[in-house]
C-alpha positions in Angstrom: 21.2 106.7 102.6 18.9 105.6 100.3 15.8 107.9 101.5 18.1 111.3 100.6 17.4 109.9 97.0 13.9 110.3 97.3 11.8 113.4 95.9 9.4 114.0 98.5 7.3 116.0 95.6 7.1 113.3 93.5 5.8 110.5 96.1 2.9 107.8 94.6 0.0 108.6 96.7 -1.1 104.9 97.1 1.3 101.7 97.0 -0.2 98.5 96.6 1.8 95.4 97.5 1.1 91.2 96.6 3.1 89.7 99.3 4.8 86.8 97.8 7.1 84.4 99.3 6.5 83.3 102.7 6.4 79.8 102.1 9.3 79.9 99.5 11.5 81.6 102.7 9.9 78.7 105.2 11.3 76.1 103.0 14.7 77.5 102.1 15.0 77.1 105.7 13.3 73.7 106.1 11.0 75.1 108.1 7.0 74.1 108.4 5.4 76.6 105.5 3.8 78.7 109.0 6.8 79.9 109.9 7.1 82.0 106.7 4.0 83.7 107.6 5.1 84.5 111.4 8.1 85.7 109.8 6.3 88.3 107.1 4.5 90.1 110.0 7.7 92.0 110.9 7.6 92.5 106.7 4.2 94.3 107.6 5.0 96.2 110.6 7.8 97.9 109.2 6.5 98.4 105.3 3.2 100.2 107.3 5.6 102.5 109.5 7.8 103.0 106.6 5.3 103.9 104.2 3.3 106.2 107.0 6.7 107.8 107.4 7.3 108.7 104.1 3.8 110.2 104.1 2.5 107.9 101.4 -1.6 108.8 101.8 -3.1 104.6 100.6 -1.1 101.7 101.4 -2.8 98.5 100.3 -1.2 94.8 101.2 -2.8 91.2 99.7 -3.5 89.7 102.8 -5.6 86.6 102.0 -7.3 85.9 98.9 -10.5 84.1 97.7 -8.6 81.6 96.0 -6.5 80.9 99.4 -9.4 78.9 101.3 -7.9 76.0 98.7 -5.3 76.1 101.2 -5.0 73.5 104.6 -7.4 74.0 107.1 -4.4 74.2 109.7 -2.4 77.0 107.2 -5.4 78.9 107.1 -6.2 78.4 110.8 -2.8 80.1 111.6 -2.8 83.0 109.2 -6.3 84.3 110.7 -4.5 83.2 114.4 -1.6 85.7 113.3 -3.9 88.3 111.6 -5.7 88.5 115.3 -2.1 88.9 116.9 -0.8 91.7 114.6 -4.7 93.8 115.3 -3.9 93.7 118.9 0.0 93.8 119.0 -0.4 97.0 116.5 -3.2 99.0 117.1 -1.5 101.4 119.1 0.9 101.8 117.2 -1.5 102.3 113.9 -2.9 105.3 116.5 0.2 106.5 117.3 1.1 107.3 113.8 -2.6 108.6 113.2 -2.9 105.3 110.4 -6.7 104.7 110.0 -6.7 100.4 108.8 -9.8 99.5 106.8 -10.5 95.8 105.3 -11.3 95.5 101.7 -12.8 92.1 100.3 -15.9 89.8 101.5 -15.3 90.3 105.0 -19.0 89.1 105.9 -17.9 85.7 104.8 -14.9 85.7 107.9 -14.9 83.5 111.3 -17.1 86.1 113.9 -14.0 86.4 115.8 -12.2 87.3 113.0 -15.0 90.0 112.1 -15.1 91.4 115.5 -11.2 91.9 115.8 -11.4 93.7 112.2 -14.2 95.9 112.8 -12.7 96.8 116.5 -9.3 98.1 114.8 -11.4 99.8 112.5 -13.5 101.6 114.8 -10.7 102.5 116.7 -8.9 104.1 114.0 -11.4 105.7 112.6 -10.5 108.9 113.3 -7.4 109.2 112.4 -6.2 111.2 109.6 -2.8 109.8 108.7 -2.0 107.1 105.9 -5.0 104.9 105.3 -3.9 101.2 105.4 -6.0 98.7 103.9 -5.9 94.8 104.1 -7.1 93.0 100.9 -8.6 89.8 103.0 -10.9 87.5 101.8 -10.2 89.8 98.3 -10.4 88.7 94.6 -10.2 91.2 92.2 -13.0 89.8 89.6 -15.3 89.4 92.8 -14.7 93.0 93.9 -16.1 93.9 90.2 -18.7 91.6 90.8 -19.8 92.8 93.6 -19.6 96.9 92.4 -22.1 95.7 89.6 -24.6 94.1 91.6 -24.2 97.3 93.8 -24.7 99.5 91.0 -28.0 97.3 90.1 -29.2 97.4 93.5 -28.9 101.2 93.6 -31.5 101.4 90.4 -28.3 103.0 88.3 -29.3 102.7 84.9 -26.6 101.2 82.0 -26.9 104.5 80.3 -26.0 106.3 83.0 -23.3 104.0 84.1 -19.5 105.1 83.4 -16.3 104.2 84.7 -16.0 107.2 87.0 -19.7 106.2 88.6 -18.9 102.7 89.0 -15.5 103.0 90.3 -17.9 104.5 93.4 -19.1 100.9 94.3 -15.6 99.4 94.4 -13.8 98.6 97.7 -12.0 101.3 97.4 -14.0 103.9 96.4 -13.0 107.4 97.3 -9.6 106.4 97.1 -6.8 107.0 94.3 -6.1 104.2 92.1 -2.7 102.5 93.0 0.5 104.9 91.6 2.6 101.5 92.3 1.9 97.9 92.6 4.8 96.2 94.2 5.2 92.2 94.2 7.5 90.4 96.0 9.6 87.3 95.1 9.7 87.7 91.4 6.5 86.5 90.9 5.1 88.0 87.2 1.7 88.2 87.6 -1.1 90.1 89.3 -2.9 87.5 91.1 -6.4 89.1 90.4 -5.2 91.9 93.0 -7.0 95.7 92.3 -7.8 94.5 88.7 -9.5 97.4 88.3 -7.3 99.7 90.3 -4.3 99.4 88.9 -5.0 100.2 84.7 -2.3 102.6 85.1 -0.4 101.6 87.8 3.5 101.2 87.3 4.5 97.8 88.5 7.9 97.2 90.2 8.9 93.3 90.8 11.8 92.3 93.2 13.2 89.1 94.3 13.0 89.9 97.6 10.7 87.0 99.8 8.6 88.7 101.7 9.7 87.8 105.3 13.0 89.8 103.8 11.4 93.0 102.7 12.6 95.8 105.3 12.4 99.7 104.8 15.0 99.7 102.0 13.3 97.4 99.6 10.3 100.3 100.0 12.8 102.9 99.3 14.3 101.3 96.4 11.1 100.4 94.6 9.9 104.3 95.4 13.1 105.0 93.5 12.3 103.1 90.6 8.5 104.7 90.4 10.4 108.0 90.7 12.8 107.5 87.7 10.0 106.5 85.2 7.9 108.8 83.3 3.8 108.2 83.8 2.0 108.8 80.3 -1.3 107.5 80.8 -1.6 105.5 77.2 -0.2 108.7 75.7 3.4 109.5 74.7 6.2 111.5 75.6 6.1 114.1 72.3 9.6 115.3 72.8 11.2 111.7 73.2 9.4 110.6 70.2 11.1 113.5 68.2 
């Protein structure tokens, strides 16, 4: 079994994941591109219980980006449809396994109903001390940089005083470790503008696997592959380069 390969000591503390590929599974199937969305939410239930299980601390998952309102109005419609079905479908089992979920992104700029099913799962977990899942919705990663440095302005921080460590505080994320590993899905080799910031260091791990396909295993194995590499930082292994 693949998770007696796994050192528990060496874990990534936060995985981020692009999930890529719903509507290349939909058409494989010559099905309408929707149906690759309903199909990835099992993709998210078990990736969330998986991760929680493993005791990863930040799971992150690219729900819905800025640049996705280019989309159809009826593709859109039923991605925010599903995104209210999976809140109330999962919430007790985000309790159950003491996951706290958080949004990240320009939630403020969501349907009301959308906003009040987000902030209800949010308040409901808010307690809870397990893994902290977040949803990138609504999320661009130049906008999230945007928006830290208008907060930064706003709270009279001057440019002197500003440094990375300081303005990483007015992120989405902040008080949260950077990504350890970014997965994407569907062989897809690019970033997407996903945790630009975030992820300066973050070891990348690309897989074939569509997104509606990803189970527990394709978790392990990319876990596996973080494990096996050696994390330098910009610096260099001084007894390899010998």
């Amino acid at each position: 079994m693949l998770v007696r390969q796994v050192n528990f000591e060496r874990m990534p503390e936060h995985i981020a994941i692009i999930m890529d590929g719903n509507g290349r599974w939909a058409a494989q199937r010559h099905l309408p591109r929707v149906e690759g969305h309903r199909a990835g939410i099992d993709a998210v239930r078990d990736t969330v219980e998986t991760a929680a299980r493993l005791g990863i601390k930040v799971l992150t998952l690219y729900a819905f980006s800025i640049e996705n309102w280019k989309r159809p109005a009826a593709e859109i419609s039923t991605l925010m449809m599903l995104l209210k079905r999976y809140l109330r479908s999962e919430l007790k089992t985000l309790l159950t396994n003491d996951i706290r979920f958080r949004v990240i992104g320009r939630m403020d700029d969501l349907a009301d109903d959308i906003q009040d099913e987000l902030r209800a799962a949010m308040n409901r977990t808010a307690d809870d001390t397990g893994m902290l899942f977040n949803i990138a919705l609504n999320y661009g990663g130049r906008a999230e940089i945007v928006d830290a440095a208008r907060l930064a302005i706003e709270a009279g921080i001057r440019p002197d005083d500003l440094d990375e460590q300081k303005f990483s505080s007015f992120l989405y994320t902040a008080g949260q470790p950077d990504p350890d590993l970014l997965i994407r899905t569907s062989g897809e080799m690019r970033v997407s503008n996903y945790l630009l910031w975030q992820i300066a260091y973050a070891e990348i791990y690309v897989t074939e696997t569509l997104w509606p396909d990803f189970r527990r295993r394709h978790l392990l194995e990319a876990v596996l592959a973080y494990q096996k590499r050696e994390r330098r930082y910009g610096g260099i292994n001084i007894a390899r380069a010998k």
